[in-house]
ZAMARGU-4260 file (C-alpha; in steps of 0.2 Angstrom, whole numbers, plus 5000, padded with zeros to 4 digits):
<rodrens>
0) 4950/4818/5173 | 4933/4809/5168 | 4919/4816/5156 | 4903/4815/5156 | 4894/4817/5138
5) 4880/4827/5137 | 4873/4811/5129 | 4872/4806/5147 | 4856/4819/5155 | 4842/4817/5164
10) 4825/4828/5167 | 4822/4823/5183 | 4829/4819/5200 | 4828/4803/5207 | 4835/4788/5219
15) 4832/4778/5203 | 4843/4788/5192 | 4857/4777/5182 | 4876/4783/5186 | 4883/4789/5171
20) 4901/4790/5179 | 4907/4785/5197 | 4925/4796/5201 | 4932/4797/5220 | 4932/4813/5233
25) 4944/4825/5227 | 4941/4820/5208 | 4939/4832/5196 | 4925/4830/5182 | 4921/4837/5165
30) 4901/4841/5162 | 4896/4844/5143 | 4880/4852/5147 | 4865/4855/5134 | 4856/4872/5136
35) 4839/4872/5145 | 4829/4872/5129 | 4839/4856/5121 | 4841/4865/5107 | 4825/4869/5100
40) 4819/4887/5100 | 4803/4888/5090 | 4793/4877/5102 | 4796/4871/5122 | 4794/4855/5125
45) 4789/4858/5145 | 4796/4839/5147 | 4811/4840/5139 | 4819/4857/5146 | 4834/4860/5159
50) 4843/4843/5154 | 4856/4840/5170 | 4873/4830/5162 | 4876/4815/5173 | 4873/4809/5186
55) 4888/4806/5194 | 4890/4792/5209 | 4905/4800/5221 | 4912/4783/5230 | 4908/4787/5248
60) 4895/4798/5248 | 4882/4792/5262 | 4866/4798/5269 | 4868/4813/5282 | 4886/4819/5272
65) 4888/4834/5262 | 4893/4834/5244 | 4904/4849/5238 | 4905/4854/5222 | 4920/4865/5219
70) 4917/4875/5201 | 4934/4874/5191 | 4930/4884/5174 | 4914/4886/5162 | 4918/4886/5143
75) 4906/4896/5132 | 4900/4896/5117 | 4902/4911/5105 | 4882/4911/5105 | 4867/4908/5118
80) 4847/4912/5116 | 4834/4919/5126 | 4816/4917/5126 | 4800/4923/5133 | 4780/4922/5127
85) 4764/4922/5133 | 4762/4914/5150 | 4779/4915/5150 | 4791/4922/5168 | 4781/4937/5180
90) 4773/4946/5166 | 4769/4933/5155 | 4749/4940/5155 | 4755/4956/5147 | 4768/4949/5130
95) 4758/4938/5117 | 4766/4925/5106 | 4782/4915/5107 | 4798/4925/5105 | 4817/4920/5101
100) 4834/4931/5103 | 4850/4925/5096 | 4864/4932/5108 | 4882/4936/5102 | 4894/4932/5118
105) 4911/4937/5118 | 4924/4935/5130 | 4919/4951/5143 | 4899/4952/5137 | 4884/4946/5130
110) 4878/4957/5116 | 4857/4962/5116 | 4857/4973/5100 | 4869/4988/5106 | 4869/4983/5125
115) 4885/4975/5130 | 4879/4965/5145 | 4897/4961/5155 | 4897/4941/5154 | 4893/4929/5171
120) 4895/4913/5168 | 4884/4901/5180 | 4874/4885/5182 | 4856/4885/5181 | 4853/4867/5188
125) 4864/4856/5200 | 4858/4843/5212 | 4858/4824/5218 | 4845/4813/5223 | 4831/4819/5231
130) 4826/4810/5250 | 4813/4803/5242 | 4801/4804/5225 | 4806/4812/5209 | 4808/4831/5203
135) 4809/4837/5186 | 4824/4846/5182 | 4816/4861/5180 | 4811/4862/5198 | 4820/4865/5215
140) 4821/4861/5232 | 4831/4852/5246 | 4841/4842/5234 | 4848/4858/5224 | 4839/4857/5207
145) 4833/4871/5197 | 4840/4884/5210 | 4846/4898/5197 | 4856/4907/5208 | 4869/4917/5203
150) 4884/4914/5214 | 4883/4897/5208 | 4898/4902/5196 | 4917/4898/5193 | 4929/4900/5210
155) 4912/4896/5221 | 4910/4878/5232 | 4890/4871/5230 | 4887/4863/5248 | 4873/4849/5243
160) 4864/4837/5258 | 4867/4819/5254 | 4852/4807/5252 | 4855/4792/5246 | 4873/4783/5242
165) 4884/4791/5228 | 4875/4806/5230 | 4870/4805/5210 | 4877/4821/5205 | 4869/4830/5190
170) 4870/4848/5184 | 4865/4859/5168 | 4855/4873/5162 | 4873/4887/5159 | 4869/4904/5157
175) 4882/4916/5151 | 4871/4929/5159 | 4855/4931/5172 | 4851/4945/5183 | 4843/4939/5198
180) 4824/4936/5196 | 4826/4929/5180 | 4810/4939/5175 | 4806/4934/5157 | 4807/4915/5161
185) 4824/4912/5154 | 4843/4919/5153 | 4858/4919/5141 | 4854/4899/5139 | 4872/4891/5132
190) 4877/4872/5130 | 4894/4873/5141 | 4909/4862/5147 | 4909/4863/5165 | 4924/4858/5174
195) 4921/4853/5197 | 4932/4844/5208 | 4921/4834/5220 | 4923/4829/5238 | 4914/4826/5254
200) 4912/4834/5271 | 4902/4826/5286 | 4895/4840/5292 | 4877/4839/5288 | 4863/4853/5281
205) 4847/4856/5278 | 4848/4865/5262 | 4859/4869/5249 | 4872/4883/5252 | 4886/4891/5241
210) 4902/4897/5246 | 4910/4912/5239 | 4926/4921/5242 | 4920/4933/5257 | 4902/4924/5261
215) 4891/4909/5262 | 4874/4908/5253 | 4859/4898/5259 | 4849/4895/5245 | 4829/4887/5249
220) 4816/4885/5236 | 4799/4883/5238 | 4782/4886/5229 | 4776/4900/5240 | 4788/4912/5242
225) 4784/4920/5258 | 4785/4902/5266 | 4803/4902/5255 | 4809/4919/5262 | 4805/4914/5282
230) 4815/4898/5280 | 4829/4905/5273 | 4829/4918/5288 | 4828/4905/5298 | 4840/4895/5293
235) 4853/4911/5291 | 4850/4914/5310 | 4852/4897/5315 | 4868/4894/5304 | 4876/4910/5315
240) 4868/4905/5331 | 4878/4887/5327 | 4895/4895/5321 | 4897/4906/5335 | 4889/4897/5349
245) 4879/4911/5354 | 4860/4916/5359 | 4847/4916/5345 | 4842/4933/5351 | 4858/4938/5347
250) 4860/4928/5332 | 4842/4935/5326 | 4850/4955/5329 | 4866/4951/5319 | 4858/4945/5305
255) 4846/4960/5302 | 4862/4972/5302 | 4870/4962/5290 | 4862/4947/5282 | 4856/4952/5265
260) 4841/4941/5259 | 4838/4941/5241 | 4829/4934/5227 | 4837/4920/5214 | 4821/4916/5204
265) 4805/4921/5203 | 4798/4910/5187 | 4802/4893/5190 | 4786/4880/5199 | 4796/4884/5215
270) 4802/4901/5221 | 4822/4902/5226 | 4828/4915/5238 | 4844/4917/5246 | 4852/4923/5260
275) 4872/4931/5262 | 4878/4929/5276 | 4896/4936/5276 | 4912/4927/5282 | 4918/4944/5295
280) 4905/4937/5304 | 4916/4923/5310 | 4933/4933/5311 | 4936/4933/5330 | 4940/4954/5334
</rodrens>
């Protein structure tokens, strides 16, 4: 099993990034990864924040494919931090100054003062190289990036479209604990060990998806979020429309009674929504 050092990072996305390692489909692959802040809570450097381990060039990984990213395991720390200030996440207009919070994490919880917070570990920023230009790490779009979702967490399969050879495969920014939204600007931000098996598929998409046990997620990130919240229903109806051959008027029905469409992150330069489509769609009666 090969490991990436968390000496190995990035802050942005690019074609032009330097492999770090190079494993094969089916390999599995050990990411130290650095907490969004790198470290340093009494200022942000808006530069140097989300720091992605890698990347990682996947032998045969070409244009068109489709890079999965099966999460094995997420070591944490016994400690993480969360800030917020002025200008800071959806209320930033209404808190002044610059504020830090040490948080205890234990095995089941994160501990706020008295508030045991039940522990979720997930990964705050995974991607490859974009189609073309650069994107800060901090930023998300069809290349994955800065995506903050939730489900991405351990037992779930990140579905990630293929640009450029090797896809360059970089991923960061662990939280031990976000509800979605991610209001204040920031979560339970932890340095982690992450643990993925890689492969590739040929089928090819549009945006990134995530695959949990009973559903698939479809995960679009945009700047305006009412542009991001039709594409995503658009692409949700379309993904049902494919799998079961069917109508889009009929694709478009099913989805309104059981499609849920929900917000990852409202705080970061693009806006990520997601939409769960789940798998007893597909079960033939």
């Amino acid at each position: 099993m090969k490991i990436v050092s968390s000496q190995k990072h990035v802050y942005s996305f690019s074609e032009h990034m330097t492999p770090a390692e190079e494993v094969q489909p089916g390999e599995q692959v050990v990411f130290e990864t650095i907490d969004a802040l790198g470290g340093n809570y009494e200022k942000i450097d808006f530069s140097k924040v989300n720091p992605a381990t890698g990347p990682v060039y996947v032998n045969g990984a070409k244009p068109g494919d489709t890079l999965v990213v099966r999460i094995k395991r997420i070591e944490l720390p016994k400690k993480g931090v969360i800030v917020t200030g002025k200008g800071f996440g959806v209320l930033g207009d209404e808190i002044e100054g610059f504020h830090t919070k040490e948080l205890e994490i234990e095995r089941w919880a994160v501990l706020f003062d008295h508030i045991r917070i039940p522990i979720h570990p997930m990964i705050g920023v995974i991607g490859v190289a974009p189609a073309e230009g650069e994107y800060p790490t901090g930023t998300a779009h069809r290349h994955g990036g800065n995506m903050d979702t939730r489900e991405i967490t351990e037992g779930s399969a990140v579905y990630l479209p293929v640009f450029h050879e090797g896809a360059l495969l970089a991923l960061g920014d662990v939280h031990a604990a976000m509800a979605d939204g991610e209001v204040c600007v920031s979560a339970c931000e932890v340095s982690a060990k992450v643990v993925v098996e890689v492969d590739i598929t040929r089928e090819e998409i549009k945006w990134p998806m995530v695959e949990t046990k009973d559903s698939y997620y479809i995960v679009v990130s945009l700047p305006d979020i009412e542009e991001a919240l039709k594409e995503v229903t658009g692409e949700a109806v379309w993904f049902i429309q494919r799998r079961k051959t069917i109508p889009f008027k009929d694709a478009y029905m099913i989805a309104s009674l059981c499609v849920d469409i929900g917000i990852s992150q409202l705080v970061n330069p693009s806006k990520t929504v997601k939409a769960r489509i789940p798998k007893y769609i597909f079960s033939e009666v």
